[in-house]
SERO-4910 file (N, C-alpha, C, O; in steps of 0.05 Angstrom, whole numbers):
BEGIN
 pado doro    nc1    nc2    nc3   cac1   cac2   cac3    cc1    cc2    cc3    oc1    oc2    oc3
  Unk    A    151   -382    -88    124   -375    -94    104   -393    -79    110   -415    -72
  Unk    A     76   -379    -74     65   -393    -61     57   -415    -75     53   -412    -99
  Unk    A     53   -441    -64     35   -461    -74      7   -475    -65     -3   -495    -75
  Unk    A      0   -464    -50    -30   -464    -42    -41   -449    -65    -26   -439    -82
  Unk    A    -69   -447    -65    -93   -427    -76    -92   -406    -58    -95   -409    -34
  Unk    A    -87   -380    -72    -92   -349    -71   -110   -344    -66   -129   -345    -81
  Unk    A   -111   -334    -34   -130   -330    -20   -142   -294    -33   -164   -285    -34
  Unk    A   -122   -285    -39   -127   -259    -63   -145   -266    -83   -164   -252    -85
  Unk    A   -143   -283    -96   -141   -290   -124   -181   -296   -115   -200   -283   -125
  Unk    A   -183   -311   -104   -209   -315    -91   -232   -292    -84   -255   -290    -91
  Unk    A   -218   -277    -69   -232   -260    -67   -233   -231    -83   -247   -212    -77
  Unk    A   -216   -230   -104   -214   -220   -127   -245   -227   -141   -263   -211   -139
  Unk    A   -246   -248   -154   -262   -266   -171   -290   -252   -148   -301   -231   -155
  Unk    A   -295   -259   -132   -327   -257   -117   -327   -227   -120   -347   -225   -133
  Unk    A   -318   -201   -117   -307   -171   -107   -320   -168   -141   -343   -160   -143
  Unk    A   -304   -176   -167   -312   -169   -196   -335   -184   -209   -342   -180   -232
  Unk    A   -352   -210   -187   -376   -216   -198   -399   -207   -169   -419   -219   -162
  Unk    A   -391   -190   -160   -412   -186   -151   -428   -199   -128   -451   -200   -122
  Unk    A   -405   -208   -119   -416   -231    -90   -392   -221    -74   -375   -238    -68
  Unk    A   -387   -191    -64   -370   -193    -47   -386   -191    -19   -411   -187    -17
  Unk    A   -367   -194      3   -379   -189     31   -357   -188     43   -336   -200     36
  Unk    A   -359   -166     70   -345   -159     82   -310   -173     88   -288   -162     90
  Unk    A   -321   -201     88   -298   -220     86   -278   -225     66   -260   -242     69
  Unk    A   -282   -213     46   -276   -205     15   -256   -190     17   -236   -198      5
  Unk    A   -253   -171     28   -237   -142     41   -204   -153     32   -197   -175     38
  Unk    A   -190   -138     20   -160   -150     11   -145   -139     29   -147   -115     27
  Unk    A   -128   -146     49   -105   -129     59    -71   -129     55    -51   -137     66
  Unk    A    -76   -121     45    -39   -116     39    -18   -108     52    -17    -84     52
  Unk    A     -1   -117     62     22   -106     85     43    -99     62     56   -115     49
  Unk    A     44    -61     61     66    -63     44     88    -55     56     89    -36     72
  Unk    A    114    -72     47    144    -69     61    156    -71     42    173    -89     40
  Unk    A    150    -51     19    167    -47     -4    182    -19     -1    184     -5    -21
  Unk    A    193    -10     27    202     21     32    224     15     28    220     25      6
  Unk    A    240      9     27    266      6     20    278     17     -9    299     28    -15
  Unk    A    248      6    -30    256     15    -52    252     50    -55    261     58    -77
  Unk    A    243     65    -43    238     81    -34    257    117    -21    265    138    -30
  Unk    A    254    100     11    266    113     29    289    101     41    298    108     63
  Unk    A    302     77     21    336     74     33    329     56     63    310     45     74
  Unk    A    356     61     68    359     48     95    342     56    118    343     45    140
  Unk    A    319     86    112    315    100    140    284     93    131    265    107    138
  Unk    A    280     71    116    252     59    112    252     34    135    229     27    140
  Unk    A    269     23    148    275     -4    160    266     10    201    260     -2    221
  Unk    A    270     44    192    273     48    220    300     68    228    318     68    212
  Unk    A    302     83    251    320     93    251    330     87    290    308     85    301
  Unk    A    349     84    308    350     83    326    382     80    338    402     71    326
  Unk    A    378     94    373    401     95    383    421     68    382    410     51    395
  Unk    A    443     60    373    458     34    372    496     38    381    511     53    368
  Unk    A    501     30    392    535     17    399    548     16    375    550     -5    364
  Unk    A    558     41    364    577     27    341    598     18    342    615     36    346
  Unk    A    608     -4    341    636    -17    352    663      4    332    668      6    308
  Unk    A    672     16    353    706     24    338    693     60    351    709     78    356
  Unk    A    656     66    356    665     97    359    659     95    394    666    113    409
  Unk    A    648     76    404    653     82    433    632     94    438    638    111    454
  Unk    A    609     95    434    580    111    440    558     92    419    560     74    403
  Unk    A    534    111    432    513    115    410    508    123    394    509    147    401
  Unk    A    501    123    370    494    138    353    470    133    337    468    111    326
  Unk    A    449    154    334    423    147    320    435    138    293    450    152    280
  Unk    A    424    106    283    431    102    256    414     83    247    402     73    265
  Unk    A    408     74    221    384     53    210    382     36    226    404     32    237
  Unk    A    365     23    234    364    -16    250    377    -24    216    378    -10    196
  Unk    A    385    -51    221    392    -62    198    360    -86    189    342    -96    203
  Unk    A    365    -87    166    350   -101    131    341   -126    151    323   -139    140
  Unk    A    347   -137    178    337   -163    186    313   -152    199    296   -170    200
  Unk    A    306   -130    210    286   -121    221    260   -111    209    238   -110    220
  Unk    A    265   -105    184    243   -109    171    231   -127    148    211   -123    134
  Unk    A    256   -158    148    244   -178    141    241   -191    158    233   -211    147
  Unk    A    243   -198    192    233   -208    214    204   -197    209    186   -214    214
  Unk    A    194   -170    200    168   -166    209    152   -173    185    128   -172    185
  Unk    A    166   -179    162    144   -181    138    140   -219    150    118   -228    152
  Unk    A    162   -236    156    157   -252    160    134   -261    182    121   -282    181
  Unk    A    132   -244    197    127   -247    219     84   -233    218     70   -231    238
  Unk    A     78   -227    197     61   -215    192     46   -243    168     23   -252    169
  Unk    A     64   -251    152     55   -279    140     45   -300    147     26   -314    138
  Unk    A     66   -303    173     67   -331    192     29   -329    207     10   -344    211
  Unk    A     36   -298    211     -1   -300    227    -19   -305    212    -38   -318    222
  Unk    A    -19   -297    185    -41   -305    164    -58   -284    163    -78   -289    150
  Unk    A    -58   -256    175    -81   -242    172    -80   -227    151   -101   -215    149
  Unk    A    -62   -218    129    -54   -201    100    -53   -232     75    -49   -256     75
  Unk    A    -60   -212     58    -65   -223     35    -49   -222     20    -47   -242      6
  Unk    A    -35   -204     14    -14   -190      4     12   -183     24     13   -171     45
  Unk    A     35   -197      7     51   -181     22     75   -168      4     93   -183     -2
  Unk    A     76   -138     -4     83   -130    -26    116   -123     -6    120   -118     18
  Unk    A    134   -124    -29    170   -127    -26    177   -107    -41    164    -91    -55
  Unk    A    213   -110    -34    220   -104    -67    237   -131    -65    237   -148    -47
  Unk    A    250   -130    -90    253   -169    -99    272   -174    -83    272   -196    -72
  Unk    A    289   -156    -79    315   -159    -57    309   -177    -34    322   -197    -27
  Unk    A    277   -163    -20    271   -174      0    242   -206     -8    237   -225      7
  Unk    A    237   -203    -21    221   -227    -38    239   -251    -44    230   -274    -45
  Unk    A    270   -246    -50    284   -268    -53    292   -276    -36    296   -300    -38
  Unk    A    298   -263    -14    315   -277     12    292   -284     24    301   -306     30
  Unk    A    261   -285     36    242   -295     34    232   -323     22    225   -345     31
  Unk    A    234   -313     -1    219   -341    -20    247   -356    -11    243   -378      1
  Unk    A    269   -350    -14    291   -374    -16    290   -393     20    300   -415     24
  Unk    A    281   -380     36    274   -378     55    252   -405     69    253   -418     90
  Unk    A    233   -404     45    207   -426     40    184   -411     53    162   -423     57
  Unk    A    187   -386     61    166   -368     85    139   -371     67    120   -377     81
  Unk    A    134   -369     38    115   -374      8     96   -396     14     72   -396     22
  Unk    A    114   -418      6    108   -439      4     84   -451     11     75   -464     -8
  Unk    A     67   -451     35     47   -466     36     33   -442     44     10   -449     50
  Unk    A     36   -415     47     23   -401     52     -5   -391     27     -4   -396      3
  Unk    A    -28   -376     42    -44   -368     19    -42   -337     15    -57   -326      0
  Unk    A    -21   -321     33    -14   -292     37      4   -303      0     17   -323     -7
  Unk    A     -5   -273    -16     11   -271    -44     35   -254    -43     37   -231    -35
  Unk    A     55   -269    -53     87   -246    -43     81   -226    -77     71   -233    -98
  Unk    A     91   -204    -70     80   -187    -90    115   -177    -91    132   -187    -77
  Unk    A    120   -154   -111    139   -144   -126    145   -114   -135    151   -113   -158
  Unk    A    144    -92   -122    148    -71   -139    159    -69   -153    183    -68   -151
  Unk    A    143    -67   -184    168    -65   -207    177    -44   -217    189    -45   -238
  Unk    A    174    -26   -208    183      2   -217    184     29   -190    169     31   -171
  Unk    A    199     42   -197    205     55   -169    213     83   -171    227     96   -156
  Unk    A    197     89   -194    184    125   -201    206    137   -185    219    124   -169
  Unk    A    210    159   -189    236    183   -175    213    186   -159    220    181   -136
  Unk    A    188    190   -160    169    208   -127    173    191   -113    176    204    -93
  Unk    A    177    162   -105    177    157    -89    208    150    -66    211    139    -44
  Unk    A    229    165    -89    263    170    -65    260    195    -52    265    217    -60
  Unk    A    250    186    -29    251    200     -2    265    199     25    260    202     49
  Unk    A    281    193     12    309    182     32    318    208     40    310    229     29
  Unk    A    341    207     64    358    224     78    371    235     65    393    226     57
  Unk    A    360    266     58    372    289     50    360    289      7    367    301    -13
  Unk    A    342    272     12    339    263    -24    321    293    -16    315    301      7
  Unk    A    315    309    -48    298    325    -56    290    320    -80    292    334   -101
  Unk    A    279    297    -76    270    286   -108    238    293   -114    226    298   -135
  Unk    A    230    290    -90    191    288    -91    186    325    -91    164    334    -83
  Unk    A    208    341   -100    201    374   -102    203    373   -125    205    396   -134
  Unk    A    205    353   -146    203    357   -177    182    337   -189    188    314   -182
  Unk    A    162    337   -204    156    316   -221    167    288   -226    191    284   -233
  Unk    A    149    268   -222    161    241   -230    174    235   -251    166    250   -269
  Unk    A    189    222   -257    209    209   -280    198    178   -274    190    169   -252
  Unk    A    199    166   -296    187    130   -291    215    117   -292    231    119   -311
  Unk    A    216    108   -276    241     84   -274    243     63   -260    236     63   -236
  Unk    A    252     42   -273    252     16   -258    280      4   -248    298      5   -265
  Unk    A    284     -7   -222    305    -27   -223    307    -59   -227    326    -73   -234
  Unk    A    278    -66   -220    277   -101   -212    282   -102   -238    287    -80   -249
  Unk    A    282   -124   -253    267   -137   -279    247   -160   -272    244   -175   -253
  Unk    A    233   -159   -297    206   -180   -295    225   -210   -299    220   -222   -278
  Unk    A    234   -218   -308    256   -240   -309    257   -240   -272    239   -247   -258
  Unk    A    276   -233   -265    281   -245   -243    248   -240   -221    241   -256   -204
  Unk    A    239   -221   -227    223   -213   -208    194   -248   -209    177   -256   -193
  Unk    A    201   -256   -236    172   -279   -238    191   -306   -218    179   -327   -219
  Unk    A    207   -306   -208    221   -322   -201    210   -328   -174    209   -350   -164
  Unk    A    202   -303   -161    193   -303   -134    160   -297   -133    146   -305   -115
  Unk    A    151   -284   -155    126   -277   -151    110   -274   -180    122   -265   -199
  Unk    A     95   -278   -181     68   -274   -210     58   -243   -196     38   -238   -210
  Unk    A     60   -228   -182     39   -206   -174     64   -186   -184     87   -195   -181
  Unk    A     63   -164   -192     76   -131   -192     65   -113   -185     40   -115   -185
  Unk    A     76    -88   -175     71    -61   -174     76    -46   -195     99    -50   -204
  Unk    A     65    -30   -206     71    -11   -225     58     17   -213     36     13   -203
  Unk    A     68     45   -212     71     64   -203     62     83   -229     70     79   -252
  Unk    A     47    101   -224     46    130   -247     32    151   -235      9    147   -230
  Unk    A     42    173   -229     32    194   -222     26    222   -253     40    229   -272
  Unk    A      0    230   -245    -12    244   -263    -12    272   -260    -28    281   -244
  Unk    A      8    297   -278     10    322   -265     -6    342   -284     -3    367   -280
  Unk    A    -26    333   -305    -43    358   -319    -20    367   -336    -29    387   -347
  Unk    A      5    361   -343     27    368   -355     29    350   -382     39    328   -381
  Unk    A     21    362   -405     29    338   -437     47    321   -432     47    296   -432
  Unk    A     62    337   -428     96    332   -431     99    297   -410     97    273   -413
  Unk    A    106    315   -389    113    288   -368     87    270   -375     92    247   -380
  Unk    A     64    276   -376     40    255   -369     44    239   -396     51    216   -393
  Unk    A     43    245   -414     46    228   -437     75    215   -434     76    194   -445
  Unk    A     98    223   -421    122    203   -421    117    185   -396    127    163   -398
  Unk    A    107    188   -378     91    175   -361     77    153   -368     87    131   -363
  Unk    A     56    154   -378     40    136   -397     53    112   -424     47     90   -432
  Unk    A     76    135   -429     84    105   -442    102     91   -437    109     73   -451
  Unk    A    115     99   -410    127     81   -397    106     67   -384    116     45   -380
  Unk    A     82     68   -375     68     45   -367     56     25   -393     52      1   -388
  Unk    A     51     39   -422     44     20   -439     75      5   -442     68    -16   -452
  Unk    A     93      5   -440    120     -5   -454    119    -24   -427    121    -48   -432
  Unk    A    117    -17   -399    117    -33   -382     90    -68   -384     93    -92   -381
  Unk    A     71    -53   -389     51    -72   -401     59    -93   -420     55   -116   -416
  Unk    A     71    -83   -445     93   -100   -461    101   -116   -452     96   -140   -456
  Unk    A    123   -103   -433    144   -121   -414    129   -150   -399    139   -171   -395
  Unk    A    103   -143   -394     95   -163   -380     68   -186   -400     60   -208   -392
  Unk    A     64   -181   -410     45   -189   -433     59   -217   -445     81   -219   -456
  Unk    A     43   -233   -441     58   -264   -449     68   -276   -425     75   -300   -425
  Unk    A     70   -263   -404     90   -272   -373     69   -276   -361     49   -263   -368
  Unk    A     66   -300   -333     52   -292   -320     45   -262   -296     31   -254   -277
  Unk    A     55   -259   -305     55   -239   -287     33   -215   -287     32   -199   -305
  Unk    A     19   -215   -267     -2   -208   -270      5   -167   -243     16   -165   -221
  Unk    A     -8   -148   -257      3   -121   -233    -26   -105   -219    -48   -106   -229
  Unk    A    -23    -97   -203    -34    -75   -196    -26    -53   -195     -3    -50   -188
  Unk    A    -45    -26   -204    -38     -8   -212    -41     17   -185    -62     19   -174
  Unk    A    -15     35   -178     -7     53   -151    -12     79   -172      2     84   -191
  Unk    A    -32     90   -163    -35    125   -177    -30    142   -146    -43    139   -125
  Unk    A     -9    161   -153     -6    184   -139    -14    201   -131    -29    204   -150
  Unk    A    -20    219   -117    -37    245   -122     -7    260   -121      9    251   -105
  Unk    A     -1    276   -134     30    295   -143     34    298   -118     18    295    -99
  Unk    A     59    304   -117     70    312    -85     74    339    -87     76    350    -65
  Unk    A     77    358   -113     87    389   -125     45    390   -134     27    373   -139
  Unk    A     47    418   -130     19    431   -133     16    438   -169     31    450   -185
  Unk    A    -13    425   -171    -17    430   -203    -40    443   -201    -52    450   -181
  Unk    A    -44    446   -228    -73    468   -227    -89    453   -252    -86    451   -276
  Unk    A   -113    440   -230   -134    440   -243   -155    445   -253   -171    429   -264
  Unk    A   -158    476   -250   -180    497   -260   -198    501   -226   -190    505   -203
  Unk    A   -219    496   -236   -239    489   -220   -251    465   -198   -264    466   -177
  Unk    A   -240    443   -213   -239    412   -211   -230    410   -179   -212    424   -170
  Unk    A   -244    394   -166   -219    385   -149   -207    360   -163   -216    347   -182
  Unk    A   -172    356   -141   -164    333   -141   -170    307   -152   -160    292   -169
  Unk    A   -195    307   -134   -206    274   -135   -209    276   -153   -190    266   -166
  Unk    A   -232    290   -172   -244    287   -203   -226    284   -219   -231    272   -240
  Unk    A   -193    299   -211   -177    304   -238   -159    274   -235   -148    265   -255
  Unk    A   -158    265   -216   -146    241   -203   -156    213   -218   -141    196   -227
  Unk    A   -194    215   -219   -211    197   -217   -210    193   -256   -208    172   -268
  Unk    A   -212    217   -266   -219    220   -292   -185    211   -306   -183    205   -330
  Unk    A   -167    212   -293   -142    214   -306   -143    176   -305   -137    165   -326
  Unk    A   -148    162   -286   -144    141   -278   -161    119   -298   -153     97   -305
  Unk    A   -192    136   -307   -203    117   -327   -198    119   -350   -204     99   -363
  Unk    A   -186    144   -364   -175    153   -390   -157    140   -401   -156    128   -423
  Unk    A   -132    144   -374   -105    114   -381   -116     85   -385   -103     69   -399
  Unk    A   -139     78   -373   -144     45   -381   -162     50   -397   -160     28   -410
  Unk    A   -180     62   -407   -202     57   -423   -197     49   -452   -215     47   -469
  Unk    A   -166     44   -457   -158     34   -478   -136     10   -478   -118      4   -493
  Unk    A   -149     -2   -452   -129    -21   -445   -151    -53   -442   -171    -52   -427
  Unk    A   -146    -74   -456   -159    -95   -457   -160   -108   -432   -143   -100   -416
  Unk    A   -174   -127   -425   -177   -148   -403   -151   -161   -394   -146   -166   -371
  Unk    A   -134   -166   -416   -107   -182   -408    -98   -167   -400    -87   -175   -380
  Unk    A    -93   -137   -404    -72   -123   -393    -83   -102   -377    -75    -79   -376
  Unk    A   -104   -112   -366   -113    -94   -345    -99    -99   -309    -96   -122   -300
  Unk    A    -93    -79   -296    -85    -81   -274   -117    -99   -257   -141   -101   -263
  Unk    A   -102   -108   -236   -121   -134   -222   -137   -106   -205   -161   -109   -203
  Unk    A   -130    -89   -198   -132    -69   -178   -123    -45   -169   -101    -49   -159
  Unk    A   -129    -21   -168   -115      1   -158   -112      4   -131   -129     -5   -115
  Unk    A    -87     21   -122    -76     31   -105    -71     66   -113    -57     79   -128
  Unk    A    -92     72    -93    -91    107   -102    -95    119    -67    -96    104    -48
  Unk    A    -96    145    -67    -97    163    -44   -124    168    -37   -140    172    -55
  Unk    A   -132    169    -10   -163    165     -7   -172    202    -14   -152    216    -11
  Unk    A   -195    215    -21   -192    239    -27   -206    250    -24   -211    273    -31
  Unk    A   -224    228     -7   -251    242      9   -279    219      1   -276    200    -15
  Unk    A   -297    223     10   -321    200      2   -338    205    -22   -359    193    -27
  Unk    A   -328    225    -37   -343    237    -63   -328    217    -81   -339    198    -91
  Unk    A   -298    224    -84   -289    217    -98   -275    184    -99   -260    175   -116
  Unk    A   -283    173    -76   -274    147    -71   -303    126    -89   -302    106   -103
  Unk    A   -325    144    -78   -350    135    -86   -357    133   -113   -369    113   -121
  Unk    A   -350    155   -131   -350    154   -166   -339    135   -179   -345    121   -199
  Unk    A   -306    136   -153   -285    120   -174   -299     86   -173   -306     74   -193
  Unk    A   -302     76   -139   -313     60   -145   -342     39   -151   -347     15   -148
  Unk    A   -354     57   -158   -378     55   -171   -379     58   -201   -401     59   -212
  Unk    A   -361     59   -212   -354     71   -236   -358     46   -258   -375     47   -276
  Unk    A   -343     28   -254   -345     -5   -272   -328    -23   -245   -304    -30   -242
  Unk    A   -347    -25   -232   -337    -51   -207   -328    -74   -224   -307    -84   -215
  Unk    A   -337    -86   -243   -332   -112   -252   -301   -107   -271   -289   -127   -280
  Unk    A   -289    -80   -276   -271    -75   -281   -245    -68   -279   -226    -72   -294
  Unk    A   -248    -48   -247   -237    -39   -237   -240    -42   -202   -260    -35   -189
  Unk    A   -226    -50   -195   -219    -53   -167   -207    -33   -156   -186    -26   -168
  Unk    A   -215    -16   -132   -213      4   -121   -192    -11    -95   -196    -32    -82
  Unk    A   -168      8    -92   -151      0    -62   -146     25    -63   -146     41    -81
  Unk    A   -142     29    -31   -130     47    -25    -95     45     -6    -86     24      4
  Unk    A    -81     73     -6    -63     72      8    -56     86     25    -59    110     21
  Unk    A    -44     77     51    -38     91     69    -27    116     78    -31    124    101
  Unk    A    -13    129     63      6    149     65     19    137     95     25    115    104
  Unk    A     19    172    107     36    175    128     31    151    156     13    135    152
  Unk    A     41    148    176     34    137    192     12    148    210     -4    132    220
  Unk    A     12    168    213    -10    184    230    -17    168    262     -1    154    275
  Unk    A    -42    174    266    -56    162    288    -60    138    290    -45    123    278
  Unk    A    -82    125    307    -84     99    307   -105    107    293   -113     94    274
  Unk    A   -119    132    304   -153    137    293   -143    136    266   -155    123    250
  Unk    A   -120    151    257   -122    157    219   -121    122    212   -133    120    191
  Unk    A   -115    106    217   -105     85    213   -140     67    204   -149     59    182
  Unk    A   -147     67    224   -175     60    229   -200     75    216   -218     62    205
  Unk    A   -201     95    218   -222    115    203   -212    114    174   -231    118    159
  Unk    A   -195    110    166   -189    104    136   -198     82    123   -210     83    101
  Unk    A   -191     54    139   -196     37    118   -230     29    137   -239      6    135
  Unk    A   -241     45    148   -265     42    151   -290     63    132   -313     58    124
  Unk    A   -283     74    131   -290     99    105   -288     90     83   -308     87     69
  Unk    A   -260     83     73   -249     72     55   -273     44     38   -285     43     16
  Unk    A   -274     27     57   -298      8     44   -324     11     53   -342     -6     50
  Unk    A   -326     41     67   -361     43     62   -364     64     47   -383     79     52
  Unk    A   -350     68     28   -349     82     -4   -349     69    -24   -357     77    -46
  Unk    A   -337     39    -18   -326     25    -44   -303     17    -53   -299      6    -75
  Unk    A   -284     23    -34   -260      7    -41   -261    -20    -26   -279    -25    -10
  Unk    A   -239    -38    -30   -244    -67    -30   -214    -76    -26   -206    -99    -26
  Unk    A   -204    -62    -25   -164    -64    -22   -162    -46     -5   -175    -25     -6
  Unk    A   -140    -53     20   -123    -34     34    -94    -38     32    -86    -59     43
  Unk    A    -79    -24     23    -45    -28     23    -35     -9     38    -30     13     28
  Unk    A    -27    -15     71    -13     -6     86     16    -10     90     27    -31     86
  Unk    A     27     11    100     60      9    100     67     21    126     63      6    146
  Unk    A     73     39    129     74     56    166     66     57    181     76     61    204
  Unk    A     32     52    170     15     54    186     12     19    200      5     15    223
  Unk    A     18      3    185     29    -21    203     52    -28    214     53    -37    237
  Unk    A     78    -23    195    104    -26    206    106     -7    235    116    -19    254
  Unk    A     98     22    239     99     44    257     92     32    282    107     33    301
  Unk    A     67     18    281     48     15    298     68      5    326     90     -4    325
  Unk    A     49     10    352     63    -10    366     63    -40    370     82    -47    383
  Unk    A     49    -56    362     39    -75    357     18    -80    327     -4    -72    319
  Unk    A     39    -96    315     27    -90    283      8   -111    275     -6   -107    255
  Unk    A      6   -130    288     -5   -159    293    -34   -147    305    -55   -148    291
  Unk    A    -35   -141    318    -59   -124    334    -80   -100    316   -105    -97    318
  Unk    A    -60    -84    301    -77    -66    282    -87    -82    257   -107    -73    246
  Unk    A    -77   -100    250    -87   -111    226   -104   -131    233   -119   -140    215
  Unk    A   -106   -144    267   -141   -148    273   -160   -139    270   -183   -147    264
  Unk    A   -146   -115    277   -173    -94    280   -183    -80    262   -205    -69    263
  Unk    A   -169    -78    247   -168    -71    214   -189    -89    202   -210    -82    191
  Unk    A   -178   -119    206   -207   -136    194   -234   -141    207   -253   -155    200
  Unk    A   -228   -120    242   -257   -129    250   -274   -104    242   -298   -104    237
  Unk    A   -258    -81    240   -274    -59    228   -289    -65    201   -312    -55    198
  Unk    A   -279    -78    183   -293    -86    159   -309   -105    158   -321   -111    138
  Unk    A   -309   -118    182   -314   -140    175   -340   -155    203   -355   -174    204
  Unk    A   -332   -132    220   -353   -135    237   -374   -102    253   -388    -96    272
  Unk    A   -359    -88    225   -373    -69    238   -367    -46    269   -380    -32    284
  Unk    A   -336    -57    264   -328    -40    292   -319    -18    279   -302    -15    261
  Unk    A   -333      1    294   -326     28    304   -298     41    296   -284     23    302
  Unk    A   -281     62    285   -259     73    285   -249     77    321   -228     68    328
  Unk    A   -263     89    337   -257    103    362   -269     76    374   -261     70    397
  Unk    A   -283     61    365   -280     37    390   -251     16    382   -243     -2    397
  Unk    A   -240     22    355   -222      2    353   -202     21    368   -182      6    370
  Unk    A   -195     40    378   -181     56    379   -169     41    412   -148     32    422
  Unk    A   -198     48    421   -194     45    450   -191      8    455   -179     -2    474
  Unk    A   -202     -4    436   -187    -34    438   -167    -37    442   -161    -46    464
  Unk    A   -147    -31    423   -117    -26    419   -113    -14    445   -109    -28    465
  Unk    A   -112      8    445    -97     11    478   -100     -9    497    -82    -20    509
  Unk    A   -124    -15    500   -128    -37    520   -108    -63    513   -100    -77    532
  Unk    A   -101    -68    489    -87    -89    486    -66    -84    491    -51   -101    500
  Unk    A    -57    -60    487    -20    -55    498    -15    -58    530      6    -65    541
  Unk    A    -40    -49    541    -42    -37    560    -27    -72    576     -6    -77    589
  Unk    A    -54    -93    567    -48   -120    570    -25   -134    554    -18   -157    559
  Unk    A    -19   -126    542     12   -137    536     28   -123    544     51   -130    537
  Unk    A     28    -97    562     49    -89    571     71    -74    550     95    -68    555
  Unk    A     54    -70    526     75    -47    510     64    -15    521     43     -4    528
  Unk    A     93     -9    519     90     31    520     70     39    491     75     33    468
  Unk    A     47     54    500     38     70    475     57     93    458     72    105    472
  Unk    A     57     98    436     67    120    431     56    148    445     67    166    457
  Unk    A     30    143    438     11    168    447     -8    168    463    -26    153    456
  Unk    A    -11    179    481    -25    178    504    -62    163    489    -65    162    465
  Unk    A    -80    155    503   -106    151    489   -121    172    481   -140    166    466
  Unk    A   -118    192    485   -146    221    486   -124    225    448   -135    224    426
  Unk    A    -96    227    454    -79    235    426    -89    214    404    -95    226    383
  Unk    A    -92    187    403    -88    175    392   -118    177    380   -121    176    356
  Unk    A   -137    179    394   -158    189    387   -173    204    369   -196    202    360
  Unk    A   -143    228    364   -145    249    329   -151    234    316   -149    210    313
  Unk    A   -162    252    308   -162    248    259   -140    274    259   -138    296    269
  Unk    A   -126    257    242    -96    286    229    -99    283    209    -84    297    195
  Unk    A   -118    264    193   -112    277    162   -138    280    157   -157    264    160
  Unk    A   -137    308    149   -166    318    143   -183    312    120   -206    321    116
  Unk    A   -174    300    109   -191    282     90   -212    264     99   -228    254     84
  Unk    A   -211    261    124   -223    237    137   -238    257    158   -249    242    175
  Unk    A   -244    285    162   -252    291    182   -294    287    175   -312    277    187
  Unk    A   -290    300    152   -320    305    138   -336    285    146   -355    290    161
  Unk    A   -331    253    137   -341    237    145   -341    207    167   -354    186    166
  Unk    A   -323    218    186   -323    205    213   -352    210    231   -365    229    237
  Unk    A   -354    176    237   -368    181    257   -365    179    287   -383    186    302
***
């Protein structure tokens, strides 16, 4: 665990009294896919298998994507760096923690929506809440958790939903261990009358805590961006209460990458927790510069865009995508209000 002062923890405190500034901005590198998407979260690629005499497309192996969480710490530019404990232990045992002010974080629960592994068909049914870590071993490496709940307009599942997050709250109550809270938007189509999404998203999100005290309130959410209406209610809603983050989904563009968490906090959120959209990248060290100069200095989505190339261009990495491509918006959530 770390032993410095929480450079989180800091800018938490200024963000809920009201003295934030751009520099405030939380970033989170999440490399908790594993718990997830299996082995084909680490990467997938051509390799020598000794005994068949060829190549064959197959996972990189578990050192490749703790080379990069390490390797994303060591620079100091994330605040967060969320695991699953598997990879938090070989880490912390490691000393990678230790004097750092980046917070090693924990997913403690790992909902059926999110096994999306090779050949899984789990995310075509409603969530089930389930955990593997435990809080016991998991405080060993870290005071921070993840907790997961997706909301389907359904009695049934939403109320067994819910009290697996109050029973989870239990679990942690008396521990240090302090969580942030990951809301879903369903991956299966629900019907919310009239409503859009966001509202039924936004309204579901203050209902579950509005009966939840100060101790056992999540430090922060992690939810799906859902447009600037509904990013804007949520966080305007009780700032001194609720902390608005957002998450990355898919890997997309460099533009989705950039136009997100630039939108993202000129609505009101104050957290970014990326996963693909950094691990993917071609240079991941480079997007999460630019990530804090967009917030932080006011750069441009399409000028960070064309930065980045220029930097591959000068380090001599292959782009994935040509510059005019990388240039999209692909997730249309983000088209309305790009500038």
């Amino acid at each position: 665990m770390s032993s410095t002062k929480s450079r989180m923890n800091e800018k938490l405190l200024r963000i809920v009294s009201g003295n934030y500034s751009p520099k405030d901005f939380i970033i989170a590198d999440a490399k908790d896919g594993d718990m997830g998407g299996g082995a084909e979260a680490v990467g997938l690629e051509e390799r020598l298998v000794a005994g068949l005499g060829k190549k064959i497309q197959i996972a990189k192996p578990m050192k490749y994507y703790r080379h990069a969480m390490r390797e994303m710490v060591e620079a100091d530019l994330v605040d967060i760096m969320l695991m699953s404990l598997s990879s938090a232990e070989a880490l912390a045992k490691e000393g990678l923690f230790d004097n750092s002010k980046v917070t090693p974080a924990i997913r403690l629960n790992d909902a059926t929506d999110i096994w999306g592994y090779r050949g899984a068909c789990y995310r075509e049914k409603p969530s089930i809440a389930f955990k593997t870590a435990t809080i016991e071993n998991a405080l060993k490496y870290s005071k921070l958790g993840l907790y997961s709940i997706t909301f389907y307009n359904d009695l049934e599942k939403d109320v067994a939903n819910l009290n697996a997050y109050s029973h989870f709250r239990d679990l942690i109550g008396g521990t240090d261990m302090d969580h942030f809270l990951e809301v879903f938007n369903p991956a299966v189509k629900i019907n919310t009358g009239q409503e859009d999404l966001g509202a039924y998203i936004n309204d579901s999100i203050v209902r579950c805590l509005a009966g939840v005290g100060n101790v056992d309130r999540p430090l922060f959410l992690k939810i799906q961006y859902n447009g600037a209406k509904a990013m804007a209610e949520l966080a305007e809603f009780d700032p001194t209460n609720l902390v608005v983050g957002i998450l990355g989904g898919g890997a997309g563009t460099t533009r989705d990458t950039f136009e997100l968490i630039e939108q993202a906090n000129r609505f009101g959120a104050r957290v970014a927790l990326f996963g693909r959209k950094i691990y993917t990248a071609e240079d991941s060290i480079e997007i999460v510069k630019l990530m804090r100069r967009i917030v932080e200095a006011d750069l441009s989505a399409k000028d960070a865009v064309k930065l980045y190339h220029a930097n591959l261009e000068k380090e001599s990495i292959s782009p994935n995508r040509s510059l005019e491509a990388d240039l999209e918006i692909t997730d249309h959530s983000l088209i309305a209000e790009a500038k």
